[in-house]
C-alpha positions as CSV (number, residue, x, y, z in Angstrom):
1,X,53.8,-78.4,-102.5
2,X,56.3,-76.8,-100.9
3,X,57.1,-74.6,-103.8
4,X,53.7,-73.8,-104.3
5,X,53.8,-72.6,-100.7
6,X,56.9,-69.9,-101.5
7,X,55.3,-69.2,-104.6
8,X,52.2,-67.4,-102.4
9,X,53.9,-66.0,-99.7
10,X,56.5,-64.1,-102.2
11,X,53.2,-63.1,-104.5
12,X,51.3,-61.8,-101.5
13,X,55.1,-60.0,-99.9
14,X,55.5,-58.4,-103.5
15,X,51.6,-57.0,-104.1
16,X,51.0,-55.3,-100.5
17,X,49.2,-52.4,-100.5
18,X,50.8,-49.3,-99.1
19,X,49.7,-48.5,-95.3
20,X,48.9,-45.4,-93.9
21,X,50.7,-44.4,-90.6
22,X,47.8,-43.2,-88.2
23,X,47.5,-39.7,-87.4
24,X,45.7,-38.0,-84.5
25,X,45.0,-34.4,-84.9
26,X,44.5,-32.5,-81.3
27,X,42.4,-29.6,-80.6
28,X,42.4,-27.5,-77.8
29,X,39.7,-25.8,-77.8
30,X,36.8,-23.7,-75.6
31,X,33.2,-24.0,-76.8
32,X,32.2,-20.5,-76.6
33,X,35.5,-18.7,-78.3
34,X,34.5,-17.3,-81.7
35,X,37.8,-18.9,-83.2
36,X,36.8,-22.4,-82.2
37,X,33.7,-22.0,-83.3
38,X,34.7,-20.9,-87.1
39,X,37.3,-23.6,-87.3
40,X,34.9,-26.4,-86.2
41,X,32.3,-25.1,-88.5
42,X,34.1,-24.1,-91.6
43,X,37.4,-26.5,-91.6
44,X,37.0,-29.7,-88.9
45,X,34.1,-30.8,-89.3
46,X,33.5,-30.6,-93.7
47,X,37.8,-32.1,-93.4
48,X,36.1,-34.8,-90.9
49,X,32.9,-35.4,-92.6
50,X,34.9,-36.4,-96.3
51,X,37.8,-37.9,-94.8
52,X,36.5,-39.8,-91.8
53,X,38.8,-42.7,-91.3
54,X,41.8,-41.3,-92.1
55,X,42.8,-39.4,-88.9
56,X,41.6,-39.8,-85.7
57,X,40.5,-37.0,-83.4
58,X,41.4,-36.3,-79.7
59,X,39.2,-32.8,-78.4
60,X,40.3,-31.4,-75.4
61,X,37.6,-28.6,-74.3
62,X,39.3,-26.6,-71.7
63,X,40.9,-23.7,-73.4
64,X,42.4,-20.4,-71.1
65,X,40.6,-21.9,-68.1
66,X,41.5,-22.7,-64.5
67,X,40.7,-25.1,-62.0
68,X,41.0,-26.2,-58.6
69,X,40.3,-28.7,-55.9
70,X,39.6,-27.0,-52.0
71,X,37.9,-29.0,-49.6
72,X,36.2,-31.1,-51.9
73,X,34.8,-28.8,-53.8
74,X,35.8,-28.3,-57.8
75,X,36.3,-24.7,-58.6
76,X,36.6,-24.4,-62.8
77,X,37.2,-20.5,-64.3
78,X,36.3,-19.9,-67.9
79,X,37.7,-17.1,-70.2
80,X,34.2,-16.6,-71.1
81,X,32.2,-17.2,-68.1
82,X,30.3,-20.0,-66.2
83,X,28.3,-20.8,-69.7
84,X,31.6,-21.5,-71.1
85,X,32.5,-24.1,-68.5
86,X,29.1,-25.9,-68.7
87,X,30.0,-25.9,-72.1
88,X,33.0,-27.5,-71.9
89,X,32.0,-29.9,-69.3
90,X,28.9,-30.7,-71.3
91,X,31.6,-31.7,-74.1
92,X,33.7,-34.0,-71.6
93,X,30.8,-36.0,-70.8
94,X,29.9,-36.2,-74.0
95,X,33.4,-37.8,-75.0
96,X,33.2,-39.6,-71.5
97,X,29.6,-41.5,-72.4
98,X,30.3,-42.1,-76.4
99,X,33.7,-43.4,-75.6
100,X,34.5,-45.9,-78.6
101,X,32.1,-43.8,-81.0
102,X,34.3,-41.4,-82.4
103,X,32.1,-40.7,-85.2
104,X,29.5,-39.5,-83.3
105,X,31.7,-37.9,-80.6
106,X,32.4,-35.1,-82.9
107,X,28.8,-35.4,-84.5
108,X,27.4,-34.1,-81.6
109,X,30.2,-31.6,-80.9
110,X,30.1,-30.0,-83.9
111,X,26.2,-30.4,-84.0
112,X,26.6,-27.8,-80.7
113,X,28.7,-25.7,-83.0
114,X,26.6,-25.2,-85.6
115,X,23.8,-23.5,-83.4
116,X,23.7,-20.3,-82.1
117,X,25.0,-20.7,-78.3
118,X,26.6,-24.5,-78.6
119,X,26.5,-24.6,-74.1
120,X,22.8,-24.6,-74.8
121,X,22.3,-27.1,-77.8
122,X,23.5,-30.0,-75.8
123,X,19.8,-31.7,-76.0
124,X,18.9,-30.7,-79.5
125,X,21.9,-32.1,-81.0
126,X,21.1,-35.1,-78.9
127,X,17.5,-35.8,-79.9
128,X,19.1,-35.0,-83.5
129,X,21.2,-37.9,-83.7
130,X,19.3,-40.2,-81.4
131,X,21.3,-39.9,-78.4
132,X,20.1,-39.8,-74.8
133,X,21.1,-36.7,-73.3
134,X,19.7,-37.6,-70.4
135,X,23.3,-39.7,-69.1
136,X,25.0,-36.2,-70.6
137,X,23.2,-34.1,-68.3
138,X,23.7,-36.3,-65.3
139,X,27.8,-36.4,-65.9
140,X,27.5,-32.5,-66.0
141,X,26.0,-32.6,-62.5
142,X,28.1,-35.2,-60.8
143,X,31.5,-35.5,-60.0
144,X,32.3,-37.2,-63.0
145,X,31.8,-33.9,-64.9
146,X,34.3,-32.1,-63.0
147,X,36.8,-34.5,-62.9
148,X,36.7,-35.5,-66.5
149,X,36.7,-31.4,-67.2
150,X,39.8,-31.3,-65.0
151,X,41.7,-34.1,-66.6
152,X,41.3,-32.0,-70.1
153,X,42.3,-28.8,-67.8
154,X,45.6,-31.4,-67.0
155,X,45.9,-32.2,-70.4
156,X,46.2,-28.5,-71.8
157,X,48.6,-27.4,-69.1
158,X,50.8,-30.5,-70.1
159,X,50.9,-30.5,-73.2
160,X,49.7,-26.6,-74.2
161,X,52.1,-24.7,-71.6
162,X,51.1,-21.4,-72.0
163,X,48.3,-21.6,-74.1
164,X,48.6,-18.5,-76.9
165,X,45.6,-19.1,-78.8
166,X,42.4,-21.0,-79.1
167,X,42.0,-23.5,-80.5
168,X,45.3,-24.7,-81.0
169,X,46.5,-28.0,-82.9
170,X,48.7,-30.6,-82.7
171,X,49.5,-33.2,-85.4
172,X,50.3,-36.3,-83.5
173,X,51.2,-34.3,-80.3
174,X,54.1,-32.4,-82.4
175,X,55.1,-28.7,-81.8
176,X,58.0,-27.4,-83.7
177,X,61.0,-26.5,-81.5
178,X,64.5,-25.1,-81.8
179,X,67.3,-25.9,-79.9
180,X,69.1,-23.3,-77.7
181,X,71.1,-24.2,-74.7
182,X,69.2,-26.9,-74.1
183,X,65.1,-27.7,-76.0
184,X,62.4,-25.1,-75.7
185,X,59.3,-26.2,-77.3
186,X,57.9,-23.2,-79.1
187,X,54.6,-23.6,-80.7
188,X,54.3,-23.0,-84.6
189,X,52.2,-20.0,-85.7
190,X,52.5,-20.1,-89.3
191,X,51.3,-23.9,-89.5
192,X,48.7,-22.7,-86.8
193,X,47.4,-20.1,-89.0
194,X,47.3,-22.1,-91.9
195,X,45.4,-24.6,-90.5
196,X,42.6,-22.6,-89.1
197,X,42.0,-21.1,-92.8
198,X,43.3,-24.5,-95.2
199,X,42.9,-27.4,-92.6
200,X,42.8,-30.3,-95.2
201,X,46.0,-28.8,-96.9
202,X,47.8,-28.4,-93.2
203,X,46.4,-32.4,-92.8
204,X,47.3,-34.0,-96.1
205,X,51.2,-33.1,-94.9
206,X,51.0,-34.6,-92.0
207,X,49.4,-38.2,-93.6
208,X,52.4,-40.2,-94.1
209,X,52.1,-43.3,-96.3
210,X,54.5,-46.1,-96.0
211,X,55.5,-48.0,-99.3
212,X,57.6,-51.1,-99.5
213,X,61.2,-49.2,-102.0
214,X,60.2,-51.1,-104.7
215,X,56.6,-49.7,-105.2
216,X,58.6,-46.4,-106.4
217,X,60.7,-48.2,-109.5
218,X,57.3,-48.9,-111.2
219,X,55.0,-51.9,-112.2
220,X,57.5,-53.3,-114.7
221,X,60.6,-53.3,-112.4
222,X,58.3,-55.3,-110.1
223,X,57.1,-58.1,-112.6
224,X,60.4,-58.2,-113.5
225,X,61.5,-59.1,-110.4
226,X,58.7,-61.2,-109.2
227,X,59.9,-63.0,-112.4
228,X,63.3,-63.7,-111.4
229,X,62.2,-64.8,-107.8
230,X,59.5,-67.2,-109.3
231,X,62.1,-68.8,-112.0
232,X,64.5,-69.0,-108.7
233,X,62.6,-70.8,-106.6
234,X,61.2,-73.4,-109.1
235,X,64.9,-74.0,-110.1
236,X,65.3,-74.7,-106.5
237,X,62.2,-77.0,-106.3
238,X,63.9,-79.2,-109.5
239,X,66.9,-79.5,-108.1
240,X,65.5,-80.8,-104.9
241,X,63.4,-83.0,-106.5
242,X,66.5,-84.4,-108.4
């Protein structure tokens, strides 16, 4: 019995699948800059829609915008004006009340994006997908809305110093650097570029696949040696049982 035992646990070791290391793309993004627009329209959303599953997604709707806290009062500046901020905010609390729903998170979001003014299109896309836009609408008004808008304003100063373009993307939170004196982090343009034109290319780089070293030497090396391991451990088993 106990041989039978080994016998499974070395069959199951020796047939594992490969795994794929998660990956979390990042976008920083603003919802009325045309550049965000395209890429969610023409590359995120067709790379989410067939490979859903296979990387996760963390938006971050803030873009070049500023914000402040005086007296209580939340004070949020927009490259492209107040709509961009409601925007933006509408997007946080979107995030904020479909939290565990990735899915249709960016269902919704890029729902916005594929309508003419995506600030606006908040309760179409809702009724669209079935959502109550109702809980949406009263985040954007309370002080939820601003501090969930501010936390992704904390996020893009963090981790986006100096925000060059948007929307910019990380790859699990990696920027290229060089090393000079000591590290600067300097964002990388050319995988930037490529990514807003050939996203699933710039994505399939950045999946890495884990495989046990023997799934490289072929399906005969491995029956060989699942052979010698079997004939092992019943030779073991007869000699105990001797």
């Amino acid at each position: 019995m106990v041989g039978f035992y080994l016998v499974m646990v070395v069959l199951a070791a020796m047939t594992q699948r490969s795994t794929q290391v998660p990956l979390t793309v990042s976008v920083y993004y603003s919802t009325l800059c045309g550049d965000t627009i395209r890429f969610f329209r023409e590359q995120f959303l067709p790379a989410w829609n067939q490979l859903e599953g296979q990387f996760s997604a963390q938006l971050v709707p803030y873009g070049k915008s500023t914000h402040s806290l005086m007296l209580d009062t939340w004070n949020f500046t927009c490259q492209f004006g107040d709509a961009e901020c409601e925007g933006n905010k509408m997007h946080a609390c979107a995030q904020l009340h479909l939290s565990g729903q990735q899915n249709l998170t960016v269902q919704f979001i890029g729902c916005t994006f594929n309508s003419s003014s995506p600030p606006t299109a908040g309760p179409g896309c809702a009724e669209q997908l079935g959502l109550n836009f109702s809980t949406i609408e009263h985040c954007m008004s309370s002080e939820d809305g601003n501090v969930m808008l501010a936390s992704h304003g904390v996020s893009t100063h963090n981790n986006m110093a100096g925000l060059a373009f948007v929307p910019s993307i990380l790859y699990n939170g990696e920027r290229a650097y060089k090393l000079f004196l000591f590290l600067f982090k300097v964002f990388n343009e050319s995988e930037q570029e490529e990514t807003l034109s050939d996203f699933q290319t710039v994505l399939s780089r950045h999946v890495t696949v884990v495989q046990p070293d023997y799934c490289s030497q072929g399906p005969l090396l491995r029956s060989s040696l699942i052979l010698m391991i079997l004939s092992a451990i019943l030779s073991l088993g007869t000699l105990i049982l001797v």
